[in-house]
N, C-alpha and C positions, 0 to 999 in steps of 0.2 A: 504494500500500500504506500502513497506517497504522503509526505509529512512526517514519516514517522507514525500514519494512523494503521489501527490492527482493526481484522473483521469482529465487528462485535453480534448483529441480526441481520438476516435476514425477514423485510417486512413482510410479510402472507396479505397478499390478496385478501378483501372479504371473503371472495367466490371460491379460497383453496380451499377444497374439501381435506383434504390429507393432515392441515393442521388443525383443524377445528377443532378436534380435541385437545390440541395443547394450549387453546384459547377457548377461554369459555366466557360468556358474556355477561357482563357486568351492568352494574346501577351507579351510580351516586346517589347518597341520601337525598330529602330535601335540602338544599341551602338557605347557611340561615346568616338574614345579614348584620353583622355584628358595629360595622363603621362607615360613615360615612361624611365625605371630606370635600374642599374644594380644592382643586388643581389648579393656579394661577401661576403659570411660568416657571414651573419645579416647584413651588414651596405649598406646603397640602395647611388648610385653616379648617375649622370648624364650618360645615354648611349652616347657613344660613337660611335657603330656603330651596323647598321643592321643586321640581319642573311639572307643571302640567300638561297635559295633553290636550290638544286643541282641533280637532279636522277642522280642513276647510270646509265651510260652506258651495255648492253647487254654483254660485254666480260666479265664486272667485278665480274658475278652472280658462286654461288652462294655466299650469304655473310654471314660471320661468326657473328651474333649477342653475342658470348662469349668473342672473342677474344679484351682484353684490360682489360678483370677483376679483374684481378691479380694485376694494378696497377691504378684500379677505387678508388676513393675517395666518397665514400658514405655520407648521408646526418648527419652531427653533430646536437645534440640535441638541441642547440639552433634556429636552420632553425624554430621548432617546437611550435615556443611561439606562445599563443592562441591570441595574443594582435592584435592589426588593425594599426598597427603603418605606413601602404606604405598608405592607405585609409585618414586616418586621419592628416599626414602629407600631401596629398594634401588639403583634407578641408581648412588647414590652411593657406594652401599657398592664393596668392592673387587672381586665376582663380577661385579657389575652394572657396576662401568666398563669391564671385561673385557670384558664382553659388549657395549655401546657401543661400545666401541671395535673388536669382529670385526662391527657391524653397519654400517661406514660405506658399505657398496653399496647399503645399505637404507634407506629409512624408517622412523624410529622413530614408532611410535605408543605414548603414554602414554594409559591408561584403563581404567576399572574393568570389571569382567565385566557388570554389569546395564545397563552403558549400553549397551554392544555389543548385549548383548541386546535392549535395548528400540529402538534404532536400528535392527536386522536385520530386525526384527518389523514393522515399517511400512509397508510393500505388503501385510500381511497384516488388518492393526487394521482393526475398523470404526469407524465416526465414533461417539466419544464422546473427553469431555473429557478424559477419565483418559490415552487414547490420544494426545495430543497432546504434544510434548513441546519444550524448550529446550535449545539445544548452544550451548557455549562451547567457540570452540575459538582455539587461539594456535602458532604455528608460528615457529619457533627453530634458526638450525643446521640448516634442513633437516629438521627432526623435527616432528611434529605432537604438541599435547596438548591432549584433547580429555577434556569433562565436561559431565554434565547437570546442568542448575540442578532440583534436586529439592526438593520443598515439604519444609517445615519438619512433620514426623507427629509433633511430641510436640503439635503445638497439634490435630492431629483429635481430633475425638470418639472413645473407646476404646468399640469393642466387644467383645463375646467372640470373636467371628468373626474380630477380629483378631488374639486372643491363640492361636488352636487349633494351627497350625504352632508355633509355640514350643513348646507343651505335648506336642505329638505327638513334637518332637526331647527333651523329657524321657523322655520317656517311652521311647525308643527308642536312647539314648545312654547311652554310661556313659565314664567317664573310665580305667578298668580292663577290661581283657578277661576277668578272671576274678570281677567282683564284680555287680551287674545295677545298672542306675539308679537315682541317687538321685531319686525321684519325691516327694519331701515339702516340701524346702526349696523357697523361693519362686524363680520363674524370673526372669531378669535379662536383659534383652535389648538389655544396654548392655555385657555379656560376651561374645565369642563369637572364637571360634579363625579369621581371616583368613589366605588364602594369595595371593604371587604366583608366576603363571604367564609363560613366555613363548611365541611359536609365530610362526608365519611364513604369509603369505597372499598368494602374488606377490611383487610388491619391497617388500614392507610386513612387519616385523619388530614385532611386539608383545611390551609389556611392561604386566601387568594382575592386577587384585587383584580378590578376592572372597571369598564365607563360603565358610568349609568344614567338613563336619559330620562325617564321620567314614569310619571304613573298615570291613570286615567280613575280620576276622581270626584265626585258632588262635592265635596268641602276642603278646605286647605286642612294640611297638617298641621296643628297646633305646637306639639312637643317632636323636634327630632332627636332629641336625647330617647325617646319613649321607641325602645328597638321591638318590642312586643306589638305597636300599632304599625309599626311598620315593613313590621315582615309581613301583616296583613294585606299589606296595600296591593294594588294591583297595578305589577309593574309591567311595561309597553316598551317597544324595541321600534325603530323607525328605518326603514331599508329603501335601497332604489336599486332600480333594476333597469338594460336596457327593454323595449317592448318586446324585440326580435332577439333570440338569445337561443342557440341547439338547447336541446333537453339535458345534453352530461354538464355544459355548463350550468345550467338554473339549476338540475339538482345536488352540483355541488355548491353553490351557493346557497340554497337551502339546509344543507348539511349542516354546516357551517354555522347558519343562521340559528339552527335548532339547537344547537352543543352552547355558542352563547345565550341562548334563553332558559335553555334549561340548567346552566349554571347561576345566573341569576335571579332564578324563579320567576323569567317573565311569563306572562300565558298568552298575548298576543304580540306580532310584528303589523305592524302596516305599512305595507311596498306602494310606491309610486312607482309607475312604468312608464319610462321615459324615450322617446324619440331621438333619434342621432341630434338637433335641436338642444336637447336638453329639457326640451316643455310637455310637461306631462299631460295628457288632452283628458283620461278617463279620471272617475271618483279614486281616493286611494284607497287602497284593494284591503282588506282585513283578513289577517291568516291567522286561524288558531294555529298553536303553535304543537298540540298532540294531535294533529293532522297530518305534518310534514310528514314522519315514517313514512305514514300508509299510501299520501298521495304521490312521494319521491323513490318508492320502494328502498328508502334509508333503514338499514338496522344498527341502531344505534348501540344496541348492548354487545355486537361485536366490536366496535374500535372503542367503545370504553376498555371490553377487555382485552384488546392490543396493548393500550396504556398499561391496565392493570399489570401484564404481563412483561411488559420495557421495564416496568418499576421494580418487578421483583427480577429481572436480571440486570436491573444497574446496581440496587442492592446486594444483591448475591458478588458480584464483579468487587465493588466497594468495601466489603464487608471488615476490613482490616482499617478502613481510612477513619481516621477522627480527628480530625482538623478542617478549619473554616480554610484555611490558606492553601489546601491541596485542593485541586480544579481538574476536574475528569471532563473532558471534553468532547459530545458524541456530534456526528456528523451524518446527516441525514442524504442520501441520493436517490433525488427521485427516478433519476432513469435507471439505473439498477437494480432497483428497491433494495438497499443495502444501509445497513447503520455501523462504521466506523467508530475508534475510540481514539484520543490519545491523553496522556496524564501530564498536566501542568502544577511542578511541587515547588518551583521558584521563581516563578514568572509571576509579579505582581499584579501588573498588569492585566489579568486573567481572572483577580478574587473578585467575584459577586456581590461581596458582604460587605455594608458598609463598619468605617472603623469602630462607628459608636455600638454597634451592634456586635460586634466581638469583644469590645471592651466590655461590654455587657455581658454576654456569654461568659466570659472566663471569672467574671465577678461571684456567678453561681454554680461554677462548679464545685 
């Protein structure tokens, strides 16, 4: 292998019949959201207030998904640090040591929602570059923390196509349940309201962050400190889609779309379908979201248990490592379907973990 990487998997098709028995399909509990934060340019504050969900009205169609790009503020390259720092600052807080400490029959897994996601997705990816991916992961106390080394997107070229999801969540957000979006001011995508989640998958206890866009509600939230009302709420995801799209594309978008919903306990998405234009002509589309499987012939309890299955042979692999500063580094290829390793024990450069968070670790051993 080059780099210095060694063969670690072979990924299985969903469709390989020959492995299915060494993969058997898995759940995640319900998740349950324990924190929530605002994102303003790296530095995470207490939220202040909810997003509501708002459809448009029938006269106001069609809707321009370009329109605001000119004075969009796209994501700064710091948004992009590989580190766990929303995950690990709740660890540290006093719910989350609590909750460490009722996890010790379990494995702690530390990790964002889109790595999960993009990890699960991999017996499904076709070979392209984009599908390909990098894991760094570090194992500590018996706990795994795991992140994808993601490219730096303030340096891609900005198209419009990549501002339309932003602009669709203007357009369909408001910060008041009684007032409608503010669709004028320029959109900022170095803003955005972050939750962590945790849930349980076998002996595997997770703790994990991602965006969260809002909920669809009769009355505002009163107490966001009150995480019991709020795991009630009924939380909404917002997608756009081209109109014309093959069917393996849309169903892996769908995929996709289901593994983030079902890790943040949303129950519906609403997809705009958009014209090469950008301007969406029909009402926005409502997808239950325990639909998807059936209507995308998605089975989701096989590539939960791919994950579950990676987890207990990174584990196994790792089993000797106990240190935050040693970095096992796997490598994903989608045109071979192949998962590489290589081990980083003094390359700094490499550690995940921020310093205040080892200072902290070593305080409680």
């Amino acid at each position: 292998m080059t780099d210095g990487l060694k063969l670690f998997l072979t990924v299985p098709t969903i469709q390989d019949d020959r492995r299915r028995n060494a993969i058997k399909d898995q759940y995640f509990t319900k998740p349950q959201l324990v924190c929530l934060m605002k994102e303003d340019y790296g530095k995470c504050t207490k939220l202040q207030s909810m997003r509501y969900l708002h459809l448009p009205k029938g006269t106001v169609y069609p809707l321009n998904l370009c329109e605001g790009y000119d004075i969009h503020k796209f994501r700064k390259s710091f948004m992009y640090k590989k580190h766990l720092e929303l995950v690990l600052d709740w660890a540290m807080s006093p719910k989350g040591r609590q909750y460490v400490e009722e996890s010790l029959d379990k494995t702690l897994v530390y990790i964002r929602r889109g790595s999960l996601v993009k990890i699960m997705l991999s017996p499904l990816m076709p070979s392209h570059p984009l599908n390909d991916w990098s894991l760094f992961v570090s194992r500590y106390n018996k706990n795994l923390y795991i992140c994808l080394d993601e490219d730096d997107e303030s340096t891609a070229e900005k198209t419009t196509a990549m501002y339309h999801h932003t602009r669709l969540d203007q357009l369909l957000f408001s910060e008041s349940q009684r007032l409608p979006p503010n669709t004028t001011n320029p959109s900022d995508d170095n803003v955005r309201n972050v939750s962590v989640h945790t849930s349980t998958m076998g002996r595997y206890n997770f703790i994990y962050s991602g965006q969260v866009q809002g909920i669809k509600a009769e009355e505002e939230i009163k107490d966001l400190d009150d995480m019991e009302a709020l795991n009630a709420c009924e939380y909404v995801m917002s997608k756009q889609m081209w109109q014309r799209l093959p069917y393996d594309r849309k169903s892996s978008k769908f995929s996709s779309w289901w593994l983030h919903a079902y890790l943040s306990n949303c129950k519906s998405i609403y997809v705009a379908l958009k014209g090469r234009d950008g301007m969406v002509q029909e009402p926005i589309k409502h997808v239950v979201v325990r639909s998807i499987p059936r209507d995308y012939n998605f089975m989701p309890g096989r590539v939960i248990g791919f994950f579950h299955h990676l987890l207990e042979m990174i584990e196994n692999l790792m089993s000797k490592i106990d240190s935050l500063e040693t970095v096992y580094e796997f490598r994903f290829n989608s045109f071979d379907k192949t998962i590489c390793y290589n081990v980083h024990s003094s390359d700094r450069s490499k550690i995940i973990i921020s310093s205040d968070y080892i200072k902290y670790s070593r305080s409680c051993a």
